[in-house]
C-alpha positions as a LaTeX table, in Angstrom:
\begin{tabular}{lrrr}
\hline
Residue & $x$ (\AA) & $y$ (\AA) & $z$ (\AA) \\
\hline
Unk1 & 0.00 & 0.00 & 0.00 \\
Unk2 & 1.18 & 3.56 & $-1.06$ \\
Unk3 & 1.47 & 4.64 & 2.78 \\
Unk4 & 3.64 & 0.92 & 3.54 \\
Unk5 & 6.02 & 2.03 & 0.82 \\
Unk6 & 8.44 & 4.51 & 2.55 \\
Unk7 & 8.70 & 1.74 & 5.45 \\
Unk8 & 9.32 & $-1.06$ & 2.61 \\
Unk9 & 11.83 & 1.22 & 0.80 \\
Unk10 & 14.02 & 1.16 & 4.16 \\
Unk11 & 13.49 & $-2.65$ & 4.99 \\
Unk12 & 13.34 & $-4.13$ & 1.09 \\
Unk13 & 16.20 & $-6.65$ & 0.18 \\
Unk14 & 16.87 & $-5.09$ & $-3.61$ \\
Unk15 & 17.86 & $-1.94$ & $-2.09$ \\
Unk16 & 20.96 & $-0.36$ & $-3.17$ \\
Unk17 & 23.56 & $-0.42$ & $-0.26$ \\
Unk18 & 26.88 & 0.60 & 0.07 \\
Unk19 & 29.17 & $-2.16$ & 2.06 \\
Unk20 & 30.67 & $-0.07$ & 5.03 \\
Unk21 & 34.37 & $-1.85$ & 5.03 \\
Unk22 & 34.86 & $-1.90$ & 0.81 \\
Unk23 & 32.57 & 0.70 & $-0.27$ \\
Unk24 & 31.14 & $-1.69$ & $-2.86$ \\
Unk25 & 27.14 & $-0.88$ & $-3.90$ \\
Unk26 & 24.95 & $-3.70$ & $-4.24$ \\
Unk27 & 21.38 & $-5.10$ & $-3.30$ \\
Unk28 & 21.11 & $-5.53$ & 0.06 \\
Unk29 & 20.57 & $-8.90$ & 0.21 \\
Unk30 & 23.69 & $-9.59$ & $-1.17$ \\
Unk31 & 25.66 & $-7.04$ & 0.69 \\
Unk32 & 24.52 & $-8.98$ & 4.18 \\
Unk33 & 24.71 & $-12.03$ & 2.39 \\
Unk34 & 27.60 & $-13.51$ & 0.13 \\
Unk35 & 29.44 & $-10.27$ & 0.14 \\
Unk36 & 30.39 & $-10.01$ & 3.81 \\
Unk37 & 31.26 & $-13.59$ & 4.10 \\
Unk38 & 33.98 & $-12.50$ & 0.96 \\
Unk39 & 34.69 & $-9.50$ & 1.68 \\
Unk40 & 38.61 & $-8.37$ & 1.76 \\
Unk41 & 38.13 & $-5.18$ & 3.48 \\
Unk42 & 36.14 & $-7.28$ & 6.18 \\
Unk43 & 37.62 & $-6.97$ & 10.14 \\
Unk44 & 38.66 & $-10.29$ & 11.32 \\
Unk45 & 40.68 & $-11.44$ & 14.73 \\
Unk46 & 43.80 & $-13.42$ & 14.18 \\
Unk47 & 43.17 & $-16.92$ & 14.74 \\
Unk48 & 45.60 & $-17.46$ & 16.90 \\
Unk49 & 44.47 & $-14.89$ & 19.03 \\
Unk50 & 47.76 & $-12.91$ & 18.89 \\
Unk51 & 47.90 & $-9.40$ & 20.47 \\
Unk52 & 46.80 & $-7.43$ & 16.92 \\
Unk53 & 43.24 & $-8.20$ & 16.91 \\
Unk54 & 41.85 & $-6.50$ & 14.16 \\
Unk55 & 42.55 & $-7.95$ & 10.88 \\
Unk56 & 40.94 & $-7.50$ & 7.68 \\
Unk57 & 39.85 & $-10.87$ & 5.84 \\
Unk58 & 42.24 & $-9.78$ & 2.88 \\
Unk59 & 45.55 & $-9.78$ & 5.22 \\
Unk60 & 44.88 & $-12.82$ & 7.39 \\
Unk61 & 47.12 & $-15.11$ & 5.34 \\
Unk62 & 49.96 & $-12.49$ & 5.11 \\
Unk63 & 49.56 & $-11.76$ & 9.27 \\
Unk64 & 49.97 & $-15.79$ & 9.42 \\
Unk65 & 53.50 & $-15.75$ & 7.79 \\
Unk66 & 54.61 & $-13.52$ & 10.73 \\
Unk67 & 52.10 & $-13.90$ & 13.75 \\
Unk68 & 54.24 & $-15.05$ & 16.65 \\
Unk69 & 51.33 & $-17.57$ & 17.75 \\
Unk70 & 51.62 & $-19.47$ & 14.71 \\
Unk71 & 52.38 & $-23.25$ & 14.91 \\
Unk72 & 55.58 & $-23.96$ & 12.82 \\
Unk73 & 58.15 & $-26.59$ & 12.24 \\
Unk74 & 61.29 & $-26.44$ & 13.68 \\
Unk75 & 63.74 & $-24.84$ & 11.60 \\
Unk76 & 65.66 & $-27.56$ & 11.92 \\
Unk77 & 63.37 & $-30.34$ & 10.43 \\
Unk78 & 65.48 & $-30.11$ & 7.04 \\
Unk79 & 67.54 & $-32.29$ & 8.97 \\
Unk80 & 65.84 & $-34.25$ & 11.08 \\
Unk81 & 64.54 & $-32.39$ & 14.19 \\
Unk82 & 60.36 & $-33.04$ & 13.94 \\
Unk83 & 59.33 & $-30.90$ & 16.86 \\
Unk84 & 56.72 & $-28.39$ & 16.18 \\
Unk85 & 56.75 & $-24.84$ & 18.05 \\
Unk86 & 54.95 & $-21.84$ & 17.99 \\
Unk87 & 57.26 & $-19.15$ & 15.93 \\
Unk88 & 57.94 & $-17.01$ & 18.85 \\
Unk89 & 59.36 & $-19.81$ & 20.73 \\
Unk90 & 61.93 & $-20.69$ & 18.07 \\
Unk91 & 64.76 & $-18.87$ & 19.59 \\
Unk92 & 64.37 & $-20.70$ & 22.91 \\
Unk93 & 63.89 & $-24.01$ & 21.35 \\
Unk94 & 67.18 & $-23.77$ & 19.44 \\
Unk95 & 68.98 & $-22.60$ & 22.52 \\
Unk96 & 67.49 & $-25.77$ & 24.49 \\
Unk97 & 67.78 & $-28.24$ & 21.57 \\
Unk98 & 71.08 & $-26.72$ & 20.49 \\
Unk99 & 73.41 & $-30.38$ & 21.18 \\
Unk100 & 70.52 & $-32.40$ & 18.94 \\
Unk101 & 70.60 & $-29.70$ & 16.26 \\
Unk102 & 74.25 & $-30.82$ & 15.57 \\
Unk103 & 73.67 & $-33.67$ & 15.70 \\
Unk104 & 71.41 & $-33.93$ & 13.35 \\
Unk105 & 73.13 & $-32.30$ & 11.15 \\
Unk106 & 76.30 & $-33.58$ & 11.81 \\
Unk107 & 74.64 & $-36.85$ & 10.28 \\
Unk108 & 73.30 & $-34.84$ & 7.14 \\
Unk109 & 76.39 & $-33.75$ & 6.24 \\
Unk110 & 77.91 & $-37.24$ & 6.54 \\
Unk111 & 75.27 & $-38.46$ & 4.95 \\
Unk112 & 75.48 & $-35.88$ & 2.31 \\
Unk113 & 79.35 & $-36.69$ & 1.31 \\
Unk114 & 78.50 & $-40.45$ & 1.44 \\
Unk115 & 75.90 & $-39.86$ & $-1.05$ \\
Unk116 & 78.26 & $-37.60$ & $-2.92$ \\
Unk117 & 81.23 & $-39.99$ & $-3.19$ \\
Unk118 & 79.05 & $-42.24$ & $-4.60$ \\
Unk119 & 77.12 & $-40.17$ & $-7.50$ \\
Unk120 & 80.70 & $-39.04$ & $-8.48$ \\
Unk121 & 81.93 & $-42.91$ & $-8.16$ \\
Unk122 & 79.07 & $-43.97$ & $-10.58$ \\
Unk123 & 79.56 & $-40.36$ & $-12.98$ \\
Unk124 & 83.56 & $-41.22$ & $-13.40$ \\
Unk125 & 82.40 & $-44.76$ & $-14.61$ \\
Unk126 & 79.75 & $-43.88$ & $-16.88$ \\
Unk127 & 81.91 & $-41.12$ & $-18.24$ \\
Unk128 & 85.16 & $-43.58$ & $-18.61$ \\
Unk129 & 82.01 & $-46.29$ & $-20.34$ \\
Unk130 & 81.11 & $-43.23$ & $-23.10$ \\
Unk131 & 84.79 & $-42.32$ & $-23.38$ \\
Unk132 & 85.69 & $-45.93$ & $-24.11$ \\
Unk133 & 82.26 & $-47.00$ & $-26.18$ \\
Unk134 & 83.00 & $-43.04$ & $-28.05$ \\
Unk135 & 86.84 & $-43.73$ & $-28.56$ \\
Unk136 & 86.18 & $-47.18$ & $-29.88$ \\
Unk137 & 83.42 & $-45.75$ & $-32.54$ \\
Unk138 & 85.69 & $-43.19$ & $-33.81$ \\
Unk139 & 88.47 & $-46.29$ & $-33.99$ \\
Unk140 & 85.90 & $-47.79$ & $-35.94$ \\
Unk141 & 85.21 & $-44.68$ & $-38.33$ \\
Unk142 & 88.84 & $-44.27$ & $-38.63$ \\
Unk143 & 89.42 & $-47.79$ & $-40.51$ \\
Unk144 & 86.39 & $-47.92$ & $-42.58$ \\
Unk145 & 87.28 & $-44.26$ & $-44.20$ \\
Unk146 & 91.08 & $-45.66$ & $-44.17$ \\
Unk147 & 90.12 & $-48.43$ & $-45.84$ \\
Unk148 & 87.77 & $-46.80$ & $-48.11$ \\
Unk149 & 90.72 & $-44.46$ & $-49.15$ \\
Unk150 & 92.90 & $-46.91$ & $-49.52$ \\
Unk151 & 90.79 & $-49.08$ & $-51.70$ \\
Unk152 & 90.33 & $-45.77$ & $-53.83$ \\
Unk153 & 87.80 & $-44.85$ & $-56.34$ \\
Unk154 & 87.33 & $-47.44$ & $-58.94$ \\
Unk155 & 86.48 & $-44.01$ & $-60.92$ \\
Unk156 & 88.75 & $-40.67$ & $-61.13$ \\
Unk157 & 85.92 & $-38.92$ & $-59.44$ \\
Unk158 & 87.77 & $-35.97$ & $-58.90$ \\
Unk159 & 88.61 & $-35.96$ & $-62.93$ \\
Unk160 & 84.83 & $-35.98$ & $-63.62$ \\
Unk161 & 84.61 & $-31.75$ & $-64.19$ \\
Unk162 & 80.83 & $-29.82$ & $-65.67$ \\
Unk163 & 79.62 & $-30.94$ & $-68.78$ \\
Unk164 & 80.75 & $-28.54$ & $-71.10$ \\
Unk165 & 77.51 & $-29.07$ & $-73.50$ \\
Unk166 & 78.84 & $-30.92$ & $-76.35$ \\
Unk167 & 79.90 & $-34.54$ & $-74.90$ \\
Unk168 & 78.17 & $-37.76$ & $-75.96$ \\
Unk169 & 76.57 & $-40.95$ & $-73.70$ \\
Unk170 & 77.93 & $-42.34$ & $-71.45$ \\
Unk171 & 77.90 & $-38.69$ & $-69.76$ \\
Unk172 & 79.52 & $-38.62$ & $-66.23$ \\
Unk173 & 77.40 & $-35.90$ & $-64.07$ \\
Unk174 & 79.42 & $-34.45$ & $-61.20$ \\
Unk175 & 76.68 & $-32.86$ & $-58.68$ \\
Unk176 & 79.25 & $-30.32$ & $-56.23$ \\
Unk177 & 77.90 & $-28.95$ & $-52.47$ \\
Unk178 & 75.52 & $-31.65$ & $-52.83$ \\
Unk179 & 74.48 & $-30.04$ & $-48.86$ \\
Unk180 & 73.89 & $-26.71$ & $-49.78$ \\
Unk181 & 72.17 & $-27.49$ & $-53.08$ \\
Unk182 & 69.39 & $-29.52$ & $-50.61$ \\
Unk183 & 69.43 & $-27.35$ & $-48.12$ \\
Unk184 & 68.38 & $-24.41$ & $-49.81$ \\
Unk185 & 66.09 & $-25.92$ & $-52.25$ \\
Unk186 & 67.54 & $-25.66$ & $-55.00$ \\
Unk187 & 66.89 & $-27.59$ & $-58.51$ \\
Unk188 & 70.14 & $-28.36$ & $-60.05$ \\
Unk189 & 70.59 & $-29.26$ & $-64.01$ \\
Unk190 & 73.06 & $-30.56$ & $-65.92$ \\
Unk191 & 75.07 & $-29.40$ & $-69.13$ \\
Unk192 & 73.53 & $-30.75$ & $-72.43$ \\
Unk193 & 74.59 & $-33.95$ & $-73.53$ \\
Unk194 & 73.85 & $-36.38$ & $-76.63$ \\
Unk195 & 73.10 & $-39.09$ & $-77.13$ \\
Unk196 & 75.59 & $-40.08$ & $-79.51$ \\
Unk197 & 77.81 & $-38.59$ & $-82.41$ \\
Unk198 & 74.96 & $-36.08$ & $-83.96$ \\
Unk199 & 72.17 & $-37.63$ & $-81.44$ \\
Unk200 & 69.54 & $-36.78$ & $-79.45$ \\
Unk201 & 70.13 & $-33.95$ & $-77.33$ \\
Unk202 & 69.49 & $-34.64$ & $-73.42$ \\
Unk203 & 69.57 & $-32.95$ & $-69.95$ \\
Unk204 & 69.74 & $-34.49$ & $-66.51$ \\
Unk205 & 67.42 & $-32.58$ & $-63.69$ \\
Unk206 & 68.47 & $-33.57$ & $-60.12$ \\
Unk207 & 66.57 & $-32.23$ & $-56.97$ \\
Unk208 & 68.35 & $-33.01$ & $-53.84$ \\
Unk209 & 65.16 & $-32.11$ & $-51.58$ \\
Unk210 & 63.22 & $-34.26$ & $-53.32$ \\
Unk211 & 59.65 & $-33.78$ & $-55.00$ \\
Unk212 & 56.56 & $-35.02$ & $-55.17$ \\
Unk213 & 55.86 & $-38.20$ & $-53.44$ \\
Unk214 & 59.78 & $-38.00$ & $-52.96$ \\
Unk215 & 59.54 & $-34.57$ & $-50.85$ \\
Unk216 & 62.29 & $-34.27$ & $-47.76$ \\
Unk217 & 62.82 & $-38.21$ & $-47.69$ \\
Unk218 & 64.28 & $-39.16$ & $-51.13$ \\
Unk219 & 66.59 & $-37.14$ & $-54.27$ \\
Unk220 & 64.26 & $-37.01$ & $-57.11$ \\
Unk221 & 65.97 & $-37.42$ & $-60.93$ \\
Unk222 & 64.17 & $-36.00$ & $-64.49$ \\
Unk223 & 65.58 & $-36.61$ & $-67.69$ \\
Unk224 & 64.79 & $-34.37$ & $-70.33$ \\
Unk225 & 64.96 & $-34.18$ & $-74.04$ \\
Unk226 & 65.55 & $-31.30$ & $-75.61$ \\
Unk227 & 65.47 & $-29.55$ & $-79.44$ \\
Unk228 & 68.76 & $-30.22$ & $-80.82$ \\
Unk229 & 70.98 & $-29.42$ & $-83.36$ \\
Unk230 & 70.76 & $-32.95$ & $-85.28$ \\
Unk231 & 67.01 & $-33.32$ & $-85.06$ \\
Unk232 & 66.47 & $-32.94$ & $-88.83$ \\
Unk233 & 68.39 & $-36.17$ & $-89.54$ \\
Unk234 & 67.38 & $-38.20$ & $-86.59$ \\
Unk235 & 64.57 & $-40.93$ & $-86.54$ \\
Unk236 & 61.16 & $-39.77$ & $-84.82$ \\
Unk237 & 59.49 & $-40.64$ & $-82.75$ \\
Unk238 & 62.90 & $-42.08$ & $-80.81$ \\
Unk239 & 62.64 & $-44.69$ & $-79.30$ \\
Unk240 & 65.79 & $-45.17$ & $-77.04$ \\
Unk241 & 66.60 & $-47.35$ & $-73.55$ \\
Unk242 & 68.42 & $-44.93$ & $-71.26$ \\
Unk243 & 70.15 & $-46.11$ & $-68.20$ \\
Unk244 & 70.54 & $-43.70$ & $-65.07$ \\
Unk245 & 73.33 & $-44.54$ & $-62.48$ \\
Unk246 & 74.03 & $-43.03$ & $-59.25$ \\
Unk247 & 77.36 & $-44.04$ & $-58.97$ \\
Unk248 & 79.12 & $-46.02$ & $-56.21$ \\
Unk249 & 82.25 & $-44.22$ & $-55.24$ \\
Unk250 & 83.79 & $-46.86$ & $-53.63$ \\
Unk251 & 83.45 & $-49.54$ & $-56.34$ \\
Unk252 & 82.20 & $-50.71$ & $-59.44$ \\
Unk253 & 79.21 & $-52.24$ & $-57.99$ \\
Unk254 & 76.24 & $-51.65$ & $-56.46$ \\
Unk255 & 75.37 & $-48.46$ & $-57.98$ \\
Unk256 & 71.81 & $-46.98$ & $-58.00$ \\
Unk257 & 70.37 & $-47.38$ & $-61.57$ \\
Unk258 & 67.44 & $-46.96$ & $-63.12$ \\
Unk259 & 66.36 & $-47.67$ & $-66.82$ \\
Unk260 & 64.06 & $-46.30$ & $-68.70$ \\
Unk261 & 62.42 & $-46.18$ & $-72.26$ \\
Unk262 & 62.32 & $-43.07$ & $-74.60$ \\
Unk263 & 59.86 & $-42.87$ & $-76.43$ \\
Unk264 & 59.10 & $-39.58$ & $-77.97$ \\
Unk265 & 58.06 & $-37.01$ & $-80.91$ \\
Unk266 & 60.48 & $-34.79$ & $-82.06$ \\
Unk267 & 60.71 & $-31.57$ & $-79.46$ \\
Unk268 & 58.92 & $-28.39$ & $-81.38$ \\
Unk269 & 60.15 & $-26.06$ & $-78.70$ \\
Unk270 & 62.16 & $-26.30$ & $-75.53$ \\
Unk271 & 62.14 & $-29.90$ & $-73.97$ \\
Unk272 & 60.30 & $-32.60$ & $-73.03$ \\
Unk273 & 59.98 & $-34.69$ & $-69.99$ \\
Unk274 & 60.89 & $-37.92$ & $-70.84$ \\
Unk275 & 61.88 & $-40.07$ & $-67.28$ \\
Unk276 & 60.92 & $-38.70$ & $-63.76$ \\
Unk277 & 61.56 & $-40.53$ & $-60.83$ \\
Unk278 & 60.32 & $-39.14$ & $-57.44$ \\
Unk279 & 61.67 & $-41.42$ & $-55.16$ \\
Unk280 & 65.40 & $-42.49$ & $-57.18$ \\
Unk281 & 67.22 & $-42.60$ & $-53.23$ \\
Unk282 & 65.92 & $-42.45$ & $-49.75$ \\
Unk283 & 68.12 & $-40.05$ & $-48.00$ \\
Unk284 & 69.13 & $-43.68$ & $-45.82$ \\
Unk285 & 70.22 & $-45.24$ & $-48.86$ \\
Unk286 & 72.15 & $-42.05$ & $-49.65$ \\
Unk287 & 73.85 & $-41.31$ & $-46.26$ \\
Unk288 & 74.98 & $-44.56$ & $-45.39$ \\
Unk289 & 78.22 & $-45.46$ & $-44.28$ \\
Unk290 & 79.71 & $-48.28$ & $-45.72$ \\
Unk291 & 83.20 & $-49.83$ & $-46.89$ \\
Unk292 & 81.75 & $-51.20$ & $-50.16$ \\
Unk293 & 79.46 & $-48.87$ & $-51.03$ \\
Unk294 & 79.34 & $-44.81$ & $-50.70$ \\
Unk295 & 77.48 & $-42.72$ & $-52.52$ \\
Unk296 & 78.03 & $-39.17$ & $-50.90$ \\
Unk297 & 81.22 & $-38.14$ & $-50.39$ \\
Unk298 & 83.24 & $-35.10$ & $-49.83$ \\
Unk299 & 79.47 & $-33.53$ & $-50.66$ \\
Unk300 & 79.65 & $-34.73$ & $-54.12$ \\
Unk301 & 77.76 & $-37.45$ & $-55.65$ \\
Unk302 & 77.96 & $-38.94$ & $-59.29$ \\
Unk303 & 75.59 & $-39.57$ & $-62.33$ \\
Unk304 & 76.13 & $-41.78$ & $-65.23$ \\
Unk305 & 74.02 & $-41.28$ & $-68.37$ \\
Unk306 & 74.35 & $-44.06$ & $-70.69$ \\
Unk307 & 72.16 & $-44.52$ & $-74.00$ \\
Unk308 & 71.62 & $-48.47$ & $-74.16$ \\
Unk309 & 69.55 & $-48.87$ & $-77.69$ \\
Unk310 & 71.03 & $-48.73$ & $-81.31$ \\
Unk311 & 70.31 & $-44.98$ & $-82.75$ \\
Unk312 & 69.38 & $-45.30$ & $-86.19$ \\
Unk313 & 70.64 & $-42.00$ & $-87.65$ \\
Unk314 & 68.33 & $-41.31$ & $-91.19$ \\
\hline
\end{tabular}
């Protein structure tokens, strides 16, 4: 009723209130309710009934890290004394328990340099294990690259220079800073080659960081064939077995060959793709360490081109 409302407007529980310790405004309700049972600003007594006894809610926990009634441990019980004090007594407890104190950590330290002898007795072996294991690997190393030396290249590798554009199959491909070429991405082709004497002209396409379904785990190869200067008197379409080696600097074995037929119109403008192999090497394959068998080395590897099939020239 109208002449209730003045009375209901001081006693109603959505009425605007200011909390008297934080200053927040909220309903009422609240503000006698939830709020002063969180409130930081809120006066509290230390639990431990110390001689400050006015604490707001917000401090209590910081009050506990210095209140002189607090239960604590001894601040010896690192090292083995378990008594539990209040904090202002700590000074007389250490004065009383002073003998035990030193004891106790008398035995820690003992117990601390047994402990240590023996960590540095077990590091000293492991480290003379990995020295020996380590020392006996590079041993190891040593003689298969000794031997591999001494057995030589059944090539001149280091004879094999660029193509200069003009020699004939079999064409020896000399790939330098095989490492960087990868590395960097890079797609690396060869000088021209032929064939034969007034053959089909050819180019060899290697990319080192592979591509396709060869991408990052194997060296991809492409063999192109391009417009040359002998087209007009060469038989189309050719049709020609070519023979792709990745060659085995160790030995005259075990190289990593591919063949594949030719079979082609005659090139109207540039080149044509005629062979590409995604996956020629797995990087394994390629890195591997071996006495008989070496493919990268001194970050160089090898190519042999080699035209298998009679040319007939028209």
């Amino acid at each position: 009723m109208r002449q209730d409302l003045r009375n209901h407007e001081m006693e109603c529980v959505r009425r605007k209130v200011n909390c008297k310790y934080c200053y927040l405004i909220e309903d009422r309700y609240l503000i006698e309710g939830q709020h002063k049972e969180e409130c930081l600003k809120f006066p509290l007594s230390c639990p431990n009934k110390c001689d400050i006894r006015i604490i707001t809610r917000g401090d209590i926990e910081e009050h506990l890290k210095t209140c002189p009634l607090e239960v604590i441990q001894c601040e010896y019980y690192e090292v083995g004394c378990a008594d539990v004090i209040t904090r202002k007594d700590q000074e007389k407890h250490n004065k009383e328990e002073m003998e035990k104190h030193l004891s106790y950590t008398k035995l820690e330290l003992t117990t601390a340099k047994q402990q240590l002898a023996a960590l540095e007795t077990t590091l000293l072996a492991k480290i003379t294990s990995i020295e020996s294991a380590a020392q006996r690997r590079i041993n190891e190393l040593e003689s298969q690259l000794q031997n591999t030396f001494q057995n030589c290249q059944w090539l001149n590798m280091a004879s094999i220079k660029s193509l200069s554009g003009n020699e004939t199959c079999p064409a020896f491909v000399k790939i330098p800073e095989y490492i960087k070429t990868k590395t960097s991405h890079q797609v690396w082709y060869s000088e021209t080659f032929f064939s034969h004497d007034n053959g089909y002209k050819l180019r060899l396409c290697v990319i080192p960081g592979g591509y396709g379904d060869g991408k990052d785990t194997h060296v991809s190869v492409y063999l192109y064939l391009l417009k040359g200067p002998n087209d007009a008197n060469l038989q189309w379409p050719v049709h020609m077995d070519v023979k792709v080696m990745l060659l085995n600097q160790v030995a005259d074995r075990d190289h990593q060959a591919m063949t594949t037929k030719i079979v082609a119109n005659r090139v109207s403008l540039t080149k044509t793709l005629v062979c590409n192999v995604d996956q020629f090497i797995s990087y394994q394959d390629l890195y591997t360490l071996s006495t008989s068998c070496l493919f990268l080395k001194d970050d160089n590897i090898f190519f042999k081109i080699n035209c298998l099939s009679p040319v007939v020239v028209v």
